[in-house]
KENUBA-179805 format. One record per atom (N, C-alpha, C): x, y negated, z. Coordinates in steps of 0.05 Angstrom, whole numbers, plus 5000, padded with zeros to 4 digits. Layout:
REM residues N
XYZ
...
This chain:
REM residues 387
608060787427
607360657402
606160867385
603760797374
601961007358
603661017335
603461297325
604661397302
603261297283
604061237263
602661077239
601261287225
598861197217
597361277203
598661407162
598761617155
599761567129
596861487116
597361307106
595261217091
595361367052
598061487045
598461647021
596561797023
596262017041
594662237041
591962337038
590862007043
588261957029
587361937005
589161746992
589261686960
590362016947
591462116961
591862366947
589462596943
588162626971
585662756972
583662686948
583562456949
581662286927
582762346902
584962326900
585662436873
584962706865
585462856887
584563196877
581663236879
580863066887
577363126884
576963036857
576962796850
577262686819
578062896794
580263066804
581163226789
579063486779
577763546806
576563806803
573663766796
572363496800
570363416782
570963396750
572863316745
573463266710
573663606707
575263926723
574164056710
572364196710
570364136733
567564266727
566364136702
566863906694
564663796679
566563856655
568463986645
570464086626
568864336625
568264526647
566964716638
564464756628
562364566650
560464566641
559664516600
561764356602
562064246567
562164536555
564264716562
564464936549
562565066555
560765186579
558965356578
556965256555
556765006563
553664866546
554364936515
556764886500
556964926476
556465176468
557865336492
557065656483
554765706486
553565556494
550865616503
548465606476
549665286462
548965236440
549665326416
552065556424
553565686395
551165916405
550466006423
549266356424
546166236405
545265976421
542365926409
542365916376
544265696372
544165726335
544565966330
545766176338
546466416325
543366656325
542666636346
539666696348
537666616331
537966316328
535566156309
537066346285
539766336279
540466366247
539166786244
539566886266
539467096259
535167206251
534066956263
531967016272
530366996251
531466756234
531566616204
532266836184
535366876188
536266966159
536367256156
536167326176
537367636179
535367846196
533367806202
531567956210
530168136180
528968306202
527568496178
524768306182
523268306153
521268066144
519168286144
517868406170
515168556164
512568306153
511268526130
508268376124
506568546137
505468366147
502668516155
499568456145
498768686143
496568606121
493568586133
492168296140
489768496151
487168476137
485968746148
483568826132
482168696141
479668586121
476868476134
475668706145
474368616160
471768836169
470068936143
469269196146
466769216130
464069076135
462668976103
460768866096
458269056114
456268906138
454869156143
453369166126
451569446143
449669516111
447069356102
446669396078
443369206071
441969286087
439169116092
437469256101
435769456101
433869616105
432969816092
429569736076
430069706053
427169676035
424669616041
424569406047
420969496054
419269566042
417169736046
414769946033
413269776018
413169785991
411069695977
407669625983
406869405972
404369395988
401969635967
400769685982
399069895970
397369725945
396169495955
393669355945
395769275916
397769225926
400169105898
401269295878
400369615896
401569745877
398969905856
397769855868
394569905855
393769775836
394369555843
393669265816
395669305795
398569455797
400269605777
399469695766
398469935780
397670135759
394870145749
393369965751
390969845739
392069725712
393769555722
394569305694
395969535673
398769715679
398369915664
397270105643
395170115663
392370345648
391570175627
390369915629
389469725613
391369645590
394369655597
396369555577
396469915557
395470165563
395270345559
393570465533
391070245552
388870295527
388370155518
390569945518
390369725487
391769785468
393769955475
395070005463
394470185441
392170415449
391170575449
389470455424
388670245437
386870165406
387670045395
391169965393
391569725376
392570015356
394570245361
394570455345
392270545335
390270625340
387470625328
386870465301
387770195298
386369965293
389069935257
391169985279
393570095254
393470335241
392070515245
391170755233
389370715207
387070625216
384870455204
385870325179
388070105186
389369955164
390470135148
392370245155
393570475128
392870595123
389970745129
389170825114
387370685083
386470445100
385770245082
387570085068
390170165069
390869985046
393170125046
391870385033
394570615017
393570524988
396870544973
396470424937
394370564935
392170454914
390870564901
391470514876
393570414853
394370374841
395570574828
394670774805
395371074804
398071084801
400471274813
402371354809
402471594789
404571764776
405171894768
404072294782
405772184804
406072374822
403172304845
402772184849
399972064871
398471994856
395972004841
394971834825
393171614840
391871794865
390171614885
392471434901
394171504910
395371464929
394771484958
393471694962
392171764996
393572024993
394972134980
396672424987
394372664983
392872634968
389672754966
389972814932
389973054926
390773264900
387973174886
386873104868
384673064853
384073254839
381973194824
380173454818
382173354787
382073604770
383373574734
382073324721
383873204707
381972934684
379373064666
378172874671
375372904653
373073164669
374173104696
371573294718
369673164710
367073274729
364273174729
364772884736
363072724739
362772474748
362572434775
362972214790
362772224813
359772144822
358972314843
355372034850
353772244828
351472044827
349572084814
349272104795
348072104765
348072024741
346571864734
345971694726
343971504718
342071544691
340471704691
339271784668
339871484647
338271354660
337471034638
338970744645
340170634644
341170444652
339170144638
337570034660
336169804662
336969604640
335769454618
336969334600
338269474571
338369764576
339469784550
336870014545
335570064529
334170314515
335670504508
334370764521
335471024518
336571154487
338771234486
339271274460
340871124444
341170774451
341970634426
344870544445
345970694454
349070744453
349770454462
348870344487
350570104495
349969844488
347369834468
347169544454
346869394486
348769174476
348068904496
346468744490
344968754505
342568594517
342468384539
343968444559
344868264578
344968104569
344767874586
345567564581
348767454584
349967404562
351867414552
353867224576
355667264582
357167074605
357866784593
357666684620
358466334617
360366224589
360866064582
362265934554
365066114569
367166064565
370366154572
370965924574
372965914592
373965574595
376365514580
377565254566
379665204560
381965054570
384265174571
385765074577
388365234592
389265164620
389865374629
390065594646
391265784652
391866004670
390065934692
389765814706
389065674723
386465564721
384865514699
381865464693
380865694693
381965984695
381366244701
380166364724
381866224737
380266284767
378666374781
376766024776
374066094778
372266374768
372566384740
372166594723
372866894737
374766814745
375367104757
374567104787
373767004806
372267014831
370167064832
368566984807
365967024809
365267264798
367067504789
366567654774
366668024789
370467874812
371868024813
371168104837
370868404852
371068504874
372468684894
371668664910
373168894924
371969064936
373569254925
371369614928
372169784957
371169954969
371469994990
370470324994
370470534991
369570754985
370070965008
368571075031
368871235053
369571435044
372471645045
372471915036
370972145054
371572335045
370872655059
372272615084
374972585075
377372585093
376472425114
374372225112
375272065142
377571795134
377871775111
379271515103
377371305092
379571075087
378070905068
379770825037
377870915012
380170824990
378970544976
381170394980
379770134974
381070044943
380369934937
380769804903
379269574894
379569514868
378069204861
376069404836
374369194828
371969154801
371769014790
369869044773
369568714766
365768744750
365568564747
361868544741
362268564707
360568714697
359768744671
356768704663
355368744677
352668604684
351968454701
349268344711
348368204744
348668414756
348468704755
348568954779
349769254772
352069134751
353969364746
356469194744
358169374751
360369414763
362869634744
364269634734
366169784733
368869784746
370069964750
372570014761
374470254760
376270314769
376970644761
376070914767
375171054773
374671324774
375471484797
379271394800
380571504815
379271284846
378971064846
378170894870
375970984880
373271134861
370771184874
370471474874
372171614860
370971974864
371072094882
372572014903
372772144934
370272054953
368871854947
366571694957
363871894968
362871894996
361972085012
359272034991
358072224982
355872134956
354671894947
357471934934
357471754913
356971404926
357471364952
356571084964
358570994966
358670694957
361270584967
360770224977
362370104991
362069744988
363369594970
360869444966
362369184951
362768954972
364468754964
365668534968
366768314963
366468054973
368667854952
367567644971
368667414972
368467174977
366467074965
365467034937
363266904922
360267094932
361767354942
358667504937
357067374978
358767394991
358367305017
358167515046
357867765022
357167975045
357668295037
357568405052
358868675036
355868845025
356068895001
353568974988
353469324993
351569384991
351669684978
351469744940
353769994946
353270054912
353670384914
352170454890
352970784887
353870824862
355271074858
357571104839
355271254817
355071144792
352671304771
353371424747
356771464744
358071494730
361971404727
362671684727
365271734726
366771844709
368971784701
371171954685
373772024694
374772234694
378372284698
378572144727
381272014733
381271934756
383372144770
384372374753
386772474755
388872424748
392072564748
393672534750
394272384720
394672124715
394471974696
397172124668
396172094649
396672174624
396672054596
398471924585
398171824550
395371844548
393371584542
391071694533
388071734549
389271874576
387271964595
385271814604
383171834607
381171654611
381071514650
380371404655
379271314682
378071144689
374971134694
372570964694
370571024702
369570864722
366870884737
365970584740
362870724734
361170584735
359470544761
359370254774
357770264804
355870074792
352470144812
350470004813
350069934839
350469624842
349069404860
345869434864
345269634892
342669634896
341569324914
342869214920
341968924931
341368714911
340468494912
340368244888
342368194899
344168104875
346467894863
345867664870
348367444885
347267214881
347867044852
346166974855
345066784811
348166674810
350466634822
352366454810
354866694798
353766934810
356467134801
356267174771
357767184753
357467174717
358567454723
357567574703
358867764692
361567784665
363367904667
365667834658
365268054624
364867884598
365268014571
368068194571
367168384550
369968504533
370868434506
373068484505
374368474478
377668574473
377468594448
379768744436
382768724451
384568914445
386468854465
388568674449
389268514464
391368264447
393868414436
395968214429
398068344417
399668304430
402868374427
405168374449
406468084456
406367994481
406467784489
404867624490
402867624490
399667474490
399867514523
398367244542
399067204565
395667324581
396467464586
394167574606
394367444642
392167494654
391667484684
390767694693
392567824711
390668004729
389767924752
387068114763
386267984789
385168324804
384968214825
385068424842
384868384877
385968634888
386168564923
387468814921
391268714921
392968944930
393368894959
393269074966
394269224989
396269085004
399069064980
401568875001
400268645002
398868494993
397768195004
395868205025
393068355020
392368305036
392968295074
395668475067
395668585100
396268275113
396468075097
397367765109
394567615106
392267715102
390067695102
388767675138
387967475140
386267465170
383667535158
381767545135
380567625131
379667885132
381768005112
380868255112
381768455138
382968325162
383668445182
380368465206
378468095194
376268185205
374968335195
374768315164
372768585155
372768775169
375468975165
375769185168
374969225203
374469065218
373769035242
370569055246
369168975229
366469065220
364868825220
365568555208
365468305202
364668255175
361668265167
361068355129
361468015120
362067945150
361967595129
363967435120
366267715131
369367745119
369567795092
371467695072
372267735050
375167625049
376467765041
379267735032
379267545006
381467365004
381967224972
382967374952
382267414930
382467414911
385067434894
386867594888
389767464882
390167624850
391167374845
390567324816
394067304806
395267364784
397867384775
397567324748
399167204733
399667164705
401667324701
401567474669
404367584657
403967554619
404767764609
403967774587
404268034581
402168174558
401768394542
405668534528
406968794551
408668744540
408868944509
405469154500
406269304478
403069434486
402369524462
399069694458
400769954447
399870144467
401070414468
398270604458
399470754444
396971004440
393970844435
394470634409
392170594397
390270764384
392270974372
390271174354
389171314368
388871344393
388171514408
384271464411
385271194404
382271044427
381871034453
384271034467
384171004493
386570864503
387770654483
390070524487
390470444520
393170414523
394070364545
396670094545
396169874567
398669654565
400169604576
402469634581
404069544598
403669304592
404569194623
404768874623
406468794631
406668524647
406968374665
406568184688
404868234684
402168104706
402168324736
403468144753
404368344771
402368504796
401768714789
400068914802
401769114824
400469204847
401069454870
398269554876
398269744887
396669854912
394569704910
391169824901
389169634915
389269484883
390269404867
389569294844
388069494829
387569724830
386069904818
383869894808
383169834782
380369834771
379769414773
381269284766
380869014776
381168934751
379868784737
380368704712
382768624697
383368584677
385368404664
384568304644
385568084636
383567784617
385667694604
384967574580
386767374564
385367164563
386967044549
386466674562
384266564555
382866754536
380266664534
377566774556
378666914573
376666934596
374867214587
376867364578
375167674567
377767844577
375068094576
377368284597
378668584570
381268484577
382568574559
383268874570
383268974593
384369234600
383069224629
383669444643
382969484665
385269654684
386669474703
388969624722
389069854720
390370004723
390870314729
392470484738
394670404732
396970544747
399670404739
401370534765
404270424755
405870624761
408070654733
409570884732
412170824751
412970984765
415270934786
418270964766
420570804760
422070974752
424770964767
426271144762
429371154775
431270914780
430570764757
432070514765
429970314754
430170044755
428569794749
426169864774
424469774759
421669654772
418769834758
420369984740
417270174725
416269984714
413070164705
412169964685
408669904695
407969764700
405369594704
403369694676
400669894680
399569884661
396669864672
395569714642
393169774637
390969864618
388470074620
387870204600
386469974591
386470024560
385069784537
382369834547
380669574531
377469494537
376969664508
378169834494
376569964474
375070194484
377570364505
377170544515
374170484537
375370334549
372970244569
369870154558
369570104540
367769954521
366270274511
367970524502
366870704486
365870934521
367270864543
365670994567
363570894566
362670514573
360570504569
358370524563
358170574529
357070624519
355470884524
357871084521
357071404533
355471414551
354671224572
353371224590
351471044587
350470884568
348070694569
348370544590
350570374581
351470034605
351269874585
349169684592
351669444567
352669264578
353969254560
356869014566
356968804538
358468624546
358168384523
361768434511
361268514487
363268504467
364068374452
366168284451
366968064426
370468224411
369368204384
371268374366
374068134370
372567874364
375267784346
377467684367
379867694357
382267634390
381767394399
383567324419
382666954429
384866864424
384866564406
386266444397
389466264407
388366334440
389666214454
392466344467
């Protein structure tokens, strides 16, 4: 009889295999967690606790520019062409500004300058400048000035400004070549159809005795020569300064000649007229004259003030301050009261330390008794103008 099988010993086997699977997979649990405790600890250390190098990186260097290319010859030639040309315009525009200041230094006598060209004058009451004029045309030798001339237009009435005319047609502008190589320019004014007076100091530097006339009414620049002079030096209480120019061209028939008369009293409203210097330089005219354009003429500039005192009457060579505003280049330019007679003649202006100085002009008595001395006539009227 077969021995029986134990059938326990099986279920037991099976049990211990069961067993030793639950603890491999007990360990495996533990390795894996440790496994996952080493990794977090790594991530944390890799995270929190490492040293944090920066590293910095450099760009490359920028390579280099290229190297210049050579100028073109033909381009650099046309440079220095245009140059040369910007060189010697320049050249003449300095030239051309030379020219000007010398032409339009004050001629308005100063104290200390009387010409104003920086040019020392000969003592008051030298020879005359120019020529002499034995006889002056219209007056007979000997009888001391009688006027004969044809007496100027009526005077106009009304105002400042009805003057004008009067004074354009009368008034010039003088222009006189020195020794020096300058030009001294100043105003006149007509006392006959082909005389002229003005100051002394404007024409005595004049290369014998020649100088230009000018104006807008006349049309063209005339010739005149100087036929008589006075003083024209360093101005003085009294001192005389006056010259006489002759218009060797015909006059045209519409220019009047401008009468004299007595000098008004203080505050009596005069006009001066003239061509100063600071105006014209805003002149396109006189920028072509002086360019050598005779069909150029500068305007005319004309100022109202009034008589501010008759100085050194007893003298017979009174002198006025005014107000009628004069500079540079008003020199020898008439001055008129409202009746259209010339009451003085520009002359100088005293510079002083403070204000504005004083604006004068010498009286038409003075100027009236040069005349004479010289056989000019001129149209006189004694009595004042009412206006």
């Amino acid at each position: 009889m077969a021995d029986p099988v134990n059938m326990n010993s099986g279920s037991q086997g099976g049990n211990d295999n069961r067993k030793g699977n639950a603890g491999l997979k007990a360990v495996g649990f533990v390795a894996g967690g440790i496994l996952l405790l080493l990794i977090g600890l790594g991530l944390g250390w890799y995270f929190f606790y490492r040293v944090q190098v920066n590293v910095t990186v450099q760009a490359p260097p920028a390579p280099p520019p290229p190297p210049a290319s050579k100028p073109d010859p033909a381009a650099v030639r046309a440079l220095e062409e245009a140059l040369e040309k910007q060189k010697q315009s320049n050249k003449a525009l300095e030239d051309q500004i030379a020219k000007l200041r010398d032409a339009l230094q004050g001629n308005v006598c100063t104290i200390t300058d009387p010409r104003g060209l920086g040019i020392t004058p000969p003592a008051p009451g030298g020879t005359p400048s120019g020529p002499q004029s034995p006889a002056t045309p219209g007056v007979a030798p000997g009888t001391k000035g009688t006027a004969v001339e044809p007496k100027p237009g009526t005077p106009p009435t009304g105002t400042a400004a009805d003057l004008v005319p009067v004074l354009e047609n009368a008034t010039v502008l003088i222009l006189a070549p020195t020794q020096q190589g300058g030009l001294s320019a100043g105003s006149g004014f007509f006392v006959t159809a082909n005389t002229v007076v003005t100051n002394n100091h404007v024409v005595r530097g004049a290369v014998d005795g020649h100088v230009f006339l000018t104006s807008r009414k006349l049309g063209t620049v005339m010739d005149g020569a100087v036929v008589a002079g006075v003083g024209g030096g360093t101005p003085t209480p009294g001192s005389a300064d006056f010259a006489v120019v002759r218009v060797s061209e015909a006059v045209p028939a519409h220019i009047r000649p401008l009468g004299l008369s007595v000098e008004p009293g203080a505050l009596k409203d005069v006009v001066a007229a003239g061509y100063p210097d600071a105006v014209l330089r805003n002149d396109r005219n006189w920028i072509d004259l002086l360019k050598g354009d005779p069909s150029k003429a500068p305007e005319l500039i004309v100022t109202k003030g009034s008589i501010s005192a008759i100085q050194n009457r007893e003298t017979g060579l009174p002198s006025m301050p005014h107000t009628a505003n004069i500079s540079g280049g008003n020199s020898g330019g008439p001055l008129i009261d409202m009746c259209g007679r010339v009451v003085g003649i520009n002359t100088f202006v005293s510079r002083a330390e403070a204000g504005a100085g004083g604006l004068f002009a010498l009286g038409a008595t003075g100027i009236s008794k040069f005349l004479r001395d010289n056989n000019v006539a001129f149209d006189w009227t004694e009595a004042p103008c009412a206006k």
